[in-house]
PyMOL Python script that loads the backbone (N, CA, C, O; Angstrom):
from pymol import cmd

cmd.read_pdbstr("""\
ATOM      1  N   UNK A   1     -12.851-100.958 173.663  1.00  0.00           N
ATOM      2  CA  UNK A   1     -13.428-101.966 172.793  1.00  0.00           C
ATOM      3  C   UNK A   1     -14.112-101.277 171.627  1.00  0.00           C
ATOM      4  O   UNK A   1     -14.572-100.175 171.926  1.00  0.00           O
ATOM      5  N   UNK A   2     -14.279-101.640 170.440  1.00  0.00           N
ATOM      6  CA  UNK A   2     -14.437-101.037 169.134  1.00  0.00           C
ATOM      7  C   UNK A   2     -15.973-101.933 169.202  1.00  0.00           C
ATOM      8  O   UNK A   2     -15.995-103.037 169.746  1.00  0.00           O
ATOM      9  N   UNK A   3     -17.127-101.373 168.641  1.00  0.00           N
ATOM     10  CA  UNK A   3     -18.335-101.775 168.821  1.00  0.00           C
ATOM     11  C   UNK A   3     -18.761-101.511 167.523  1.00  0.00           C
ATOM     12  O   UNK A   3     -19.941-101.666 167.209  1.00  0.00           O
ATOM     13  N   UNK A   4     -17.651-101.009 166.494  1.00  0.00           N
ATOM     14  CA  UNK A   4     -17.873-100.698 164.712  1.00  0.00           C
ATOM     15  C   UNK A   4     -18.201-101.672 164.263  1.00  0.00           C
ATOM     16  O   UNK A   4     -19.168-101.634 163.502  1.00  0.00           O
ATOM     17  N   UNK A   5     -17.591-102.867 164.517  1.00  0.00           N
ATOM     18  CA  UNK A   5     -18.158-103.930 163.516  1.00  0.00           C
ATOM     19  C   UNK A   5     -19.343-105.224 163.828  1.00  0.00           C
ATOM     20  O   UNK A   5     -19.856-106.148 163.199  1.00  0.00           O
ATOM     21  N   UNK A   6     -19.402-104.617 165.253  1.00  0.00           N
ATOM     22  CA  UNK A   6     -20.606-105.406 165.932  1.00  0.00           C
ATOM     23  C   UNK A   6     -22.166-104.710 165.279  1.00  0.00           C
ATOM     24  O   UNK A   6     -23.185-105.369 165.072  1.00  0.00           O
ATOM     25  N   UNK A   7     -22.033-103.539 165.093  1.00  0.00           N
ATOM     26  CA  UNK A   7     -23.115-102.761 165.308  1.00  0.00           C
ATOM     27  C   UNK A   7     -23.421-102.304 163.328  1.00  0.00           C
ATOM     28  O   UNK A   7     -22.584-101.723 162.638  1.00  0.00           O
ATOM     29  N   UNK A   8     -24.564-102.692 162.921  1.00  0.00           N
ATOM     30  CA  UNK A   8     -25.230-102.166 161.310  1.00  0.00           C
ATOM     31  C   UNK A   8     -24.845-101.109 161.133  1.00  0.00           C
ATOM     32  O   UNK A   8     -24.327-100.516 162.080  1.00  0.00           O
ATOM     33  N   UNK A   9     -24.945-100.551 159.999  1.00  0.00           N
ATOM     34  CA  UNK A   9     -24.902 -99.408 159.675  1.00  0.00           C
ATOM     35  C   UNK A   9     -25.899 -98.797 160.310  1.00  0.00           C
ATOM     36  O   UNK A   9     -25.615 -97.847 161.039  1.00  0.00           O
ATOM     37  N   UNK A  10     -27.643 -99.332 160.124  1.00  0.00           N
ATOM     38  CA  UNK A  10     -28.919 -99.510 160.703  1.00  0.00           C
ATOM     39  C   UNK A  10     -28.816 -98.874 162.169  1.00  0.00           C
ATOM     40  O   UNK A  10     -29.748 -98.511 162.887  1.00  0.00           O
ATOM     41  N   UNK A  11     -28.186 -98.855 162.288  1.00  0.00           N
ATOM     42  CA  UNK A  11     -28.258 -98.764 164.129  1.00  0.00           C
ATOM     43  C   UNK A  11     -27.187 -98.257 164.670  1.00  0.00           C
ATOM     44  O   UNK A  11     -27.112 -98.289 165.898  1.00  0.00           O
ATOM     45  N   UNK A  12     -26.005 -97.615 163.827  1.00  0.00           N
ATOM     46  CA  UNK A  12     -24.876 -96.920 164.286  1.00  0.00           C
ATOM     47  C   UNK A  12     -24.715 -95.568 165.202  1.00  0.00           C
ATOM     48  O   UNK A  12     -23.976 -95.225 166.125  1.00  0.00           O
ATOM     49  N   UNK A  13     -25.882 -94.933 164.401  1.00  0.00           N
ATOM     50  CA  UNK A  13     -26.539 -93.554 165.315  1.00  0.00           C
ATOM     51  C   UNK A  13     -26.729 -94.086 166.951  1.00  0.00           C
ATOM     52  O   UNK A  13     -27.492 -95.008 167.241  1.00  0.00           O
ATOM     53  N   UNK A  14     -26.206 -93.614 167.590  1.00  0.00           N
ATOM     54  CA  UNK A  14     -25.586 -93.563 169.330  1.00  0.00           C
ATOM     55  C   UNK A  14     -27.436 -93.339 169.830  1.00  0.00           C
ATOM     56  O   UNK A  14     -28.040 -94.107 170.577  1.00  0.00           O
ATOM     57  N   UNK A  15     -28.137 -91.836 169.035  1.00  0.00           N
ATOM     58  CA  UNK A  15     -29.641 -92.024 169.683  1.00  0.00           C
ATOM     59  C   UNK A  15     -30.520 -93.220 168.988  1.00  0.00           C
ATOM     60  O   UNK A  15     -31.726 -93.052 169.169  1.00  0.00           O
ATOM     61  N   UNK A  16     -30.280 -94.059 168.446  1.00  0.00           N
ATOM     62  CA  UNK A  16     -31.230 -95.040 167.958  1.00  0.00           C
ATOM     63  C   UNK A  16     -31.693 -96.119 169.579  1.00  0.00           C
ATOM     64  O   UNK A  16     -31.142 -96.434 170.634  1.00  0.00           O
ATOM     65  N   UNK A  17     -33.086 -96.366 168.853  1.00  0.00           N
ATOM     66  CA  UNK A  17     -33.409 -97.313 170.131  1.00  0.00           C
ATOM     67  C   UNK A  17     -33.641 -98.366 169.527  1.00  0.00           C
ATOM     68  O   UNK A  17     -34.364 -98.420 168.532  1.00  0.00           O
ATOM     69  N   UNK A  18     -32.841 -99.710 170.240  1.00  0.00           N
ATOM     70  CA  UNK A  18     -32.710-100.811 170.510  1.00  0.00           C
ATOM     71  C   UNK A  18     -33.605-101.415 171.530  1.00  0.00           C
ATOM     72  O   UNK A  18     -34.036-100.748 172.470  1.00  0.00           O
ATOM     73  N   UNK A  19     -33.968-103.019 171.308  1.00  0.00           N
ATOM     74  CA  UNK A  19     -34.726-103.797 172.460  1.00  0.00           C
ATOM     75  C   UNK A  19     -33.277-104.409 172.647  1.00  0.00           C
ATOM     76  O   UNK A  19     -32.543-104.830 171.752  1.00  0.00           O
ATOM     77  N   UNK A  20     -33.016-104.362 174.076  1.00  0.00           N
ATOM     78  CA  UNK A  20     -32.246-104.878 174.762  1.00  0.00           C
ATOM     79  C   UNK A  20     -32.031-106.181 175.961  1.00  0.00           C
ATOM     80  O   UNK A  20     -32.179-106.296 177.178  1.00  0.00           O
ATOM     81  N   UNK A  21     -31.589-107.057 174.806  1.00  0.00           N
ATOM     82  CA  UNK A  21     -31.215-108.567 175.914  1.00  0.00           C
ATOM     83  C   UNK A  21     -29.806-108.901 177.046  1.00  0.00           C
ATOM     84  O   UNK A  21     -28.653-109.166 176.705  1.00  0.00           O
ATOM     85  N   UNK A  22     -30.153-108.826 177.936  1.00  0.00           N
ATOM     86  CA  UNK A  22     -28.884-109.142 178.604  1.00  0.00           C
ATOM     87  C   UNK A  22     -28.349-110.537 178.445  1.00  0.00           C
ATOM     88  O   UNK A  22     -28.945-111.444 177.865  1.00  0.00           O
ATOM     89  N   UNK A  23     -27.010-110.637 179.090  1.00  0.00           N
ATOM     90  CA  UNK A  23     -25.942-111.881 178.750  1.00  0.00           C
ATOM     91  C   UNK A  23     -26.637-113.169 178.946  1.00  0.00           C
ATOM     92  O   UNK A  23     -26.406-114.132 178.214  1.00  0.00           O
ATOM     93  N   UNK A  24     -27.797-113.220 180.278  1.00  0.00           N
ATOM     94  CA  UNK A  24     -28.305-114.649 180.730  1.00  0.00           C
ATOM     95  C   UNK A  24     -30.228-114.429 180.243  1.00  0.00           C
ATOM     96  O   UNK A  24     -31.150-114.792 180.974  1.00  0.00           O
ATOM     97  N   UNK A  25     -30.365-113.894 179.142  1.00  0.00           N
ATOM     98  CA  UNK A  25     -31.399-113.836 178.461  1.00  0.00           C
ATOM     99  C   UNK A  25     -32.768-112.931 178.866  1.00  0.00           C
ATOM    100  O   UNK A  25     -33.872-113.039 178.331  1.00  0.00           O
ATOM    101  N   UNK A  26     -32.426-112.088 179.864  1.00  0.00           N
ATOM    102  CA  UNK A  26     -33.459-110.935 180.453  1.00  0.00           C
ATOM    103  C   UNK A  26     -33.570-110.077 179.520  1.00  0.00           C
ATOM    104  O   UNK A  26     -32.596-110.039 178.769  1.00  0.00           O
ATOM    105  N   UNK A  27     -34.267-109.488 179.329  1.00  0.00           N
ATOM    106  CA  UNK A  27     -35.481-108.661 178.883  1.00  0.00           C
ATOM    107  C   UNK A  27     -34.866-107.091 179.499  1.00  0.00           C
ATOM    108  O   UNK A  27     -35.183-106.631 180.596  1.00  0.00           O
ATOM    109  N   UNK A  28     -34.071-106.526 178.660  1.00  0.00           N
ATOM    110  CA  UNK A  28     -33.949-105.024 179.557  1.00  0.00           C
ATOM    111  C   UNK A  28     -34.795-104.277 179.257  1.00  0.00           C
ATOM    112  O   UNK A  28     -35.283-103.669 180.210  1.00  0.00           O
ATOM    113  N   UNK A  29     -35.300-103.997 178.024  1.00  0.00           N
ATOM    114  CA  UNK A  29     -36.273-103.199 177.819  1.00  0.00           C
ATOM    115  C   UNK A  29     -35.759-102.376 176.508  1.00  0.00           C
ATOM    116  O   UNK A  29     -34.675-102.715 176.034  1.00  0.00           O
ATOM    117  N   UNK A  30     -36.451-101.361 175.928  1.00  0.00           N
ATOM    118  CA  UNK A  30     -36.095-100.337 175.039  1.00  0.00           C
ATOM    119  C   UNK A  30     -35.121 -99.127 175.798  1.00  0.00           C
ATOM    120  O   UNK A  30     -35.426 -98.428 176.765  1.00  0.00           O
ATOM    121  N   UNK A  31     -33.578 -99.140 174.844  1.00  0.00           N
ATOM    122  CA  UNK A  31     -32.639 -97.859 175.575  1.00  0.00           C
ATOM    123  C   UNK A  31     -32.149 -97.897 174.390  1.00  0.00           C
ATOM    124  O   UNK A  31     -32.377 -98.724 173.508  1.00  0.00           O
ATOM    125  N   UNK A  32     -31.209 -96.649 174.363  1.00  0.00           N
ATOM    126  CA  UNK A  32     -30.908 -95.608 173.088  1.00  0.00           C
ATOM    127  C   UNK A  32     -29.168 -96.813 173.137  1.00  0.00           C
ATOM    128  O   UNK A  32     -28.565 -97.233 174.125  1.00  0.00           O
ATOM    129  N   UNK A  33     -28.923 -96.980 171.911  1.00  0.00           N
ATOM    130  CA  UNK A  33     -27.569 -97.291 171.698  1.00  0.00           C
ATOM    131  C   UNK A  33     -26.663 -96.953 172.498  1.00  0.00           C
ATOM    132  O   UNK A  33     -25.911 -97.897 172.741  1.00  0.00           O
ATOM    133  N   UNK A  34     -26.345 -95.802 173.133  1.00  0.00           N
ATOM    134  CA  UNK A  34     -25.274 -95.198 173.439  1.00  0.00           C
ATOM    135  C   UNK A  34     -25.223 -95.987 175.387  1.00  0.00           C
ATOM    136  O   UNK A  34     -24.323 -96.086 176.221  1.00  0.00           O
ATOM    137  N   UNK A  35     -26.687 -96.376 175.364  1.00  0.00           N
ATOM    138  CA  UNK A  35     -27.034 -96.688 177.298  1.00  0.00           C
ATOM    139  C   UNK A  35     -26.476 -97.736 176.857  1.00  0.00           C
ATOM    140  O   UNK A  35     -25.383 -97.991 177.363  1.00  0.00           O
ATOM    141  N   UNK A  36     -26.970 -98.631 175.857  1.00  0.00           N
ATOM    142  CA  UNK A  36     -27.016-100.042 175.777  1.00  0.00           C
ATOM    143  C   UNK A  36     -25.401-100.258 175.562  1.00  0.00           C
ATOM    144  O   UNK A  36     -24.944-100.732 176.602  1.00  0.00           O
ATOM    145  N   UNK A  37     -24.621-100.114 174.801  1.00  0.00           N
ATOM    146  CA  UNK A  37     -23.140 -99.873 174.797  1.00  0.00           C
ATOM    147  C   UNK A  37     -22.378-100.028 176.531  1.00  0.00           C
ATOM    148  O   UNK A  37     -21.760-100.968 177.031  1.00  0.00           O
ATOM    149  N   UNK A  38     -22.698 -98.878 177.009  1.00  0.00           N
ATOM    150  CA  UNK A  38     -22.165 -98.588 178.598  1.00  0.00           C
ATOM    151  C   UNK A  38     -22.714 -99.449 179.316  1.00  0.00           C
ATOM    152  O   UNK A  38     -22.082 -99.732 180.334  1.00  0.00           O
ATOM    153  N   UNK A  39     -24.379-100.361 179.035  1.00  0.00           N
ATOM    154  CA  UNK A  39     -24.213-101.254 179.857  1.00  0.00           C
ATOM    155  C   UNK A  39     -23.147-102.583 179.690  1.00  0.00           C
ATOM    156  O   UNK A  39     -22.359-103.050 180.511  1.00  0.00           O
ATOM    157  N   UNK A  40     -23.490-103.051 178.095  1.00  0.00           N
ATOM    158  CA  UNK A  40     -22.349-103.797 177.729  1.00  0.00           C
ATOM    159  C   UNK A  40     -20.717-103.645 178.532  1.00  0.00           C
ATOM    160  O   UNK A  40     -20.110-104.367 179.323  1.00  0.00           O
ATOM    161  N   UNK A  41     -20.469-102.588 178.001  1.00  0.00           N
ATOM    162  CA  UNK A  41     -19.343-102.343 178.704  1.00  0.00           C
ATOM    163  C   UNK A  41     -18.823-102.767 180.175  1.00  0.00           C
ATOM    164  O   UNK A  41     -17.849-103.463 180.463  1.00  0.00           O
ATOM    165  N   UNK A  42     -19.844-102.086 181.089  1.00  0.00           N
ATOM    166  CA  UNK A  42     -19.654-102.231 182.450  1.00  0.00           C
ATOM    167  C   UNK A  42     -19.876-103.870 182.597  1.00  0.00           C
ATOM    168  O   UNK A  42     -19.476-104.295 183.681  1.00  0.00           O
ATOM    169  N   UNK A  43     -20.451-104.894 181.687  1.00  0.00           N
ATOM    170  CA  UNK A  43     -20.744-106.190 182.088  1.00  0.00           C
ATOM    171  C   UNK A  43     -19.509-106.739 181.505  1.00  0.00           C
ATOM    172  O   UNK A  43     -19.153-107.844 181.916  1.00  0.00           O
ATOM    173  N   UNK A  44     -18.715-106.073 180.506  1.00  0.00           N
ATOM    174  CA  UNK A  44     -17.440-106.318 180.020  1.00  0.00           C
ATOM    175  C   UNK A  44     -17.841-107.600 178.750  1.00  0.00           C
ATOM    176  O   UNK A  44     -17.370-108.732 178.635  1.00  0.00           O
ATOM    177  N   UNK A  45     -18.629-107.062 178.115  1.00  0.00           N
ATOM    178  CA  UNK A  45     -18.923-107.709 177.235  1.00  0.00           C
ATOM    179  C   UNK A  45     -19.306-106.508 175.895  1.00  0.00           C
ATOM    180  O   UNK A  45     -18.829-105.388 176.080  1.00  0.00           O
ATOM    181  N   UNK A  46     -20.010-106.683 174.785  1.00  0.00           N
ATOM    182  CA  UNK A  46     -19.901-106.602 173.537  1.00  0.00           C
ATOM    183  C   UNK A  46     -21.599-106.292 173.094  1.00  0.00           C
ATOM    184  O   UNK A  46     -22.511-106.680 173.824  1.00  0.00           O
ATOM    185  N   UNK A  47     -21.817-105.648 171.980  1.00  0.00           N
ATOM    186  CA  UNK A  47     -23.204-105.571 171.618  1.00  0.00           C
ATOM    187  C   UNK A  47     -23.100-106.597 170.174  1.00  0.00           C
ATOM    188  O   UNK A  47     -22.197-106.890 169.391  1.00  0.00           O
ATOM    189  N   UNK A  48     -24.616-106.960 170.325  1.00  0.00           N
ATOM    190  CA  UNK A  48     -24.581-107.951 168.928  1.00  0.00           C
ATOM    191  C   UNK A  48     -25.879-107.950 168.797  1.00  0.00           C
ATOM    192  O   UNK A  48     -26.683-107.881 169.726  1.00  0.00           O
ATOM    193  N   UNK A  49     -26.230-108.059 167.161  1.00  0.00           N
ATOM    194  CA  UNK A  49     -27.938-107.833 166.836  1.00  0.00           C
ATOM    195  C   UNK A  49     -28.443-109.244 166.378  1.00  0.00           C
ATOM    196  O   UNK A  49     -28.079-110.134 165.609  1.00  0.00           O
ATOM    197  N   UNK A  50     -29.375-109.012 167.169  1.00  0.00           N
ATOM    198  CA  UNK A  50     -29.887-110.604 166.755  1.00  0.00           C
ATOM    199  C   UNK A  50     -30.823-110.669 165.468  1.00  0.00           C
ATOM    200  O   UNK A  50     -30.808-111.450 164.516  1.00  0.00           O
ATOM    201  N   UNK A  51     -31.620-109.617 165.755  1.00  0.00           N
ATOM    202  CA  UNK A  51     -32.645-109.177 164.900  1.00  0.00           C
ATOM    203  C   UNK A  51     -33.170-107.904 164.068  1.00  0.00           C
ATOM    204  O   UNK A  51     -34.323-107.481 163.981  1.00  0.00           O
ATOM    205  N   UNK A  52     -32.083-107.455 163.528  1.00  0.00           N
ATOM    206  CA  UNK A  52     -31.929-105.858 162.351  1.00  0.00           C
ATOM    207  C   UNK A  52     -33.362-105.582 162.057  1.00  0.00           C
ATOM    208  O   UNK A  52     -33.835-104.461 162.244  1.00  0.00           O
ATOM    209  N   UNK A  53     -34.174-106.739 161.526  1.00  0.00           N
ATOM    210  CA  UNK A  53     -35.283-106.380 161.050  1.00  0.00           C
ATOM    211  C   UNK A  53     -36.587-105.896 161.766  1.00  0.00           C
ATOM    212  O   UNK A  53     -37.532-105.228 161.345  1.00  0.00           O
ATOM    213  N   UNK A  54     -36.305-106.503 163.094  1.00  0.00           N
ATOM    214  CA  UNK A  54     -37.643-106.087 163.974  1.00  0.00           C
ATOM    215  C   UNK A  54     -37.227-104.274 164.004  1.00  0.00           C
ATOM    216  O   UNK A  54     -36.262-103.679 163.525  1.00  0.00           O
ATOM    217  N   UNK A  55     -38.202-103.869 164.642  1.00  0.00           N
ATOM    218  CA  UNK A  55     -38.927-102.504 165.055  1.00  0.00           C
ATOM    219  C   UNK A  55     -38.873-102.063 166.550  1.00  0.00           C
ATOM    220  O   UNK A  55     -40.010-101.880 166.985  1.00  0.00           O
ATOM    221  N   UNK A  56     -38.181-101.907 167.190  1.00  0.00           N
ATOM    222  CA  UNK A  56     -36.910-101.298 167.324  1.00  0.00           C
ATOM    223  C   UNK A  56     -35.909-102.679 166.992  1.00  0.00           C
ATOM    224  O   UNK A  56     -36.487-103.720 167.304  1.00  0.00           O
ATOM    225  N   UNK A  57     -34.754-102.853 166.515  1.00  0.00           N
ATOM    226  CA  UNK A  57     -33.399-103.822 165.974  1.00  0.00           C
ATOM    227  C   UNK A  57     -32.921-104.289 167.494  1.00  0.00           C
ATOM    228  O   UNK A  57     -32.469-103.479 168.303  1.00  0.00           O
ATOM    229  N   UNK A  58     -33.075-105.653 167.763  1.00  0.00           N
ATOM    230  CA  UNK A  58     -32.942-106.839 169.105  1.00  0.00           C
ATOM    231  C   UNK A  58     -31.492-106.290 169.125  1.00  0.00           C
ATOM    232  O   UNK A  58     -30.942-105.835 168.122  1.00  0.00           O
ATOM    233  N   UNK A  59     -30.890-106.372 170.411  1.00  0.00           N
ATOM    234  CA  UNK A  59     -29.511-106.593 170.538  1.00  0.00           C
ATOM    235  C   UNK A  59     -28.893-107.259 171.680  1.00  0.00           C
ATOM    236  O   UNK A  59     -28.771-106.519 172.656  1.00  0.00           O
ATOM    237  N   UNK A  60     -28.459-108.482 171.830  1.00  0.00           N
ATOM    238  CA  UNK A  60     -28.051-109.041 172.980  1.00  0.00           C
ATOM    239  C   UNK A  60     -26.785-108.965 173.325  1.00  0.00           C
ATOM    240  O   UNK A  60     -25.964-109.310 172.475  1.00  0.00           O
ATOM    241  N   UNK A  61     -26.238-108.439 174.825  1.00  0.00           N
ATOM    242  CA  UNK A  61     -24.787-108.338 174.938  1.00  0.00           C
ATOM    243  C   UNK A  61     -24.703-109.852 175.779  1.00  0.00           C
ATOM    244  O   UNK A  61     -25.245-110.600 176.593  1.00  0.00           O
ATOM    245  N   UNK A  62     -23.224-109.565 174.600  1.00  0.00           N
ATOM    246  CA  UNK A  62     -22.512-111.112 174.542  1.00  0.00           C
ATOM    247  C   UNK A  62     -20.798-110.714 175.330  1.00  0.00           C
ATOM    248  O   UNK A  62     -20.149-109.669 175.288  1.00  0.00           O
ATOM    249  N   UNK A  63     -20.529-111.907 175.931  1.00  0.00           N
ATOM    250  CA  UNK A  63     -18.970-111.783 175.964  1.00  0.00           C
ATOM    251  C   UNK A  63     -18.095-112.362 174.927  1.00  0.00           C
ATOM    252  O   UNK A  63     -18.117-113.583 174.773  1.00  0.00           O
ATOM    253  N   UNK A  64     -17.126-111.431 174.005  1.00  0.00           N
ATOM    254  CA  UNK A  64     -16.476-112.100 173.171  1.00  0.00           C
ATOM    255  C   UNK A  64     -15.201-112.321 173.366  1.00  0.00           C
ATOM    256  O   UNK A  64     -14.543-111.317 173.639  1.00  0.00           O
ATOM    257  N   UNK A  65     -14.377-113.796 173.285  1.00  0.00           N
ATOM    258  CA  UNK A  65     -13.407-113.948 173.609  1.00  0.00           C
ATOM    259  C   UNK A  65     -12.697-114.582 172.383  1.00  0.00           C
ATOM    260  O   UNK A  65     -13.071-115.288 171.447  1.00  0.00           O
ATOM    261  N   UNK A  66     -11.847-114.190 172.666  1.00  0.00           N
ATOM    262  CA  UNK A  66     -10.529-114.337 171.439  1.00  0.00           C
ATOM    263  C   UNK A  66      -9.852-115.987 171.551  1.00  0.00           C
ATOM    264  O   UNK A  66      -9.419-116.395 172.628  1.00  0.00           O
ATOM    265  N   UNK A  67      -9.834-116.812 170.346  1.00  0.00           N
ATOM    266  CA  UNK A  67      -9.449-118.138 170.624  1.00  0.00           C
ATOM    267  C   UNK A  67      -7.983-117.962 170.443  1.00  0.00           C
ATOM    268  O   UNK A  67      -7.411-117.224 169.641  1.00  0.00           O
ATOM    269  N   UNK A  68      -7.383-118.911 171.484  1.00  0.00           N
ATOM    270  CA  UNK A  68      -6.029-119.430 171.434  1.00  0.00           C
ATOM    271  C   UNK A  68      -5.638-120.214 170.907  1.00  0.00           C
ATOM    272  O   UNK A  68      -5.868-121.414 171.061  1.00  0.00           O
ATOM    273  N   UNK A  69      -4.454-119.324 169.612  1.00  0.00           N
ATOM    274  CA  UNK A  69      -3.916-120.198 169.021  1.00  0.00           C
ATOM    275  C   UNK A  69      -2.629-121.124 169.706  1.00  0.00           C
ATOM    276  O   UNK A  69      -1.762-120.780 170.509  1.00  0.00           O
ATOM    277  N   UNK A  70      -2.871-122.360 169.081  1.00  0.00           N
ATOM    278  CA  UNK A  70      -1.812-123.126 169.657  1.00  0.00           C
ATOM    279  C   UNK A  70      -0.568-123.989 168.600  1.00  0.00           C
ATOM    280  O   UNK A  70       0.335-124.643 169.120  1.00  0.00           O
TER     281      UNK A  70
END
""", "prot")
cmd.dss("prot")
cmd.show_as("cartoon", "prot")
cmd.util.cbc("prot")
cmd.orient("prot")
C-alpha cells in the first residue's frame, strides 16, 4: 500500500511523531510515523491526518476502499 499521498509533506520523515487515533476512535498515544504506518498496516487499513496543524500532526487510521464501478 502506497501511504505517499495520504501522508504531508509535513510529516513524511518516517522519525516524525504523530498523535495517533485508531479505526473505532481510541487514543493510541504519541509514535514515530514509521510505528504508526505498521500499525495501520497490520489493521489493514491506511494513515490519514486529521489535523497537520496541531503539535505533534493527529492521524487517524482509516480503512480505504475502492468504489465499484458499475
Amino acid at each position: 500500500m502506497s501511504r505517499g499521498g495520504a501522508l504531508p509533506g509535513g510529516i513524511a520523515n518516517l522519525n516524525d511523531t504523530v498523535q495517533v487515533i485508531d479505526r473505532d476512535g481510541t487514543d493510541l498515544g504519541l509514535m514515530i510515523v514509521a510505528e504508526a504506518q505498521k500499525l495501520a498496516s497490520e489493521q489493514g487499513g491506511e494513515l490519514f491526518v486529521t489535523d497537520r496543524e496541531a503539535k505533534p500532526p493527529v492521524v487517524r487510521i482509516v480503512i480505504v476502499r475502492k468504489a465499484r464501478m458499475e
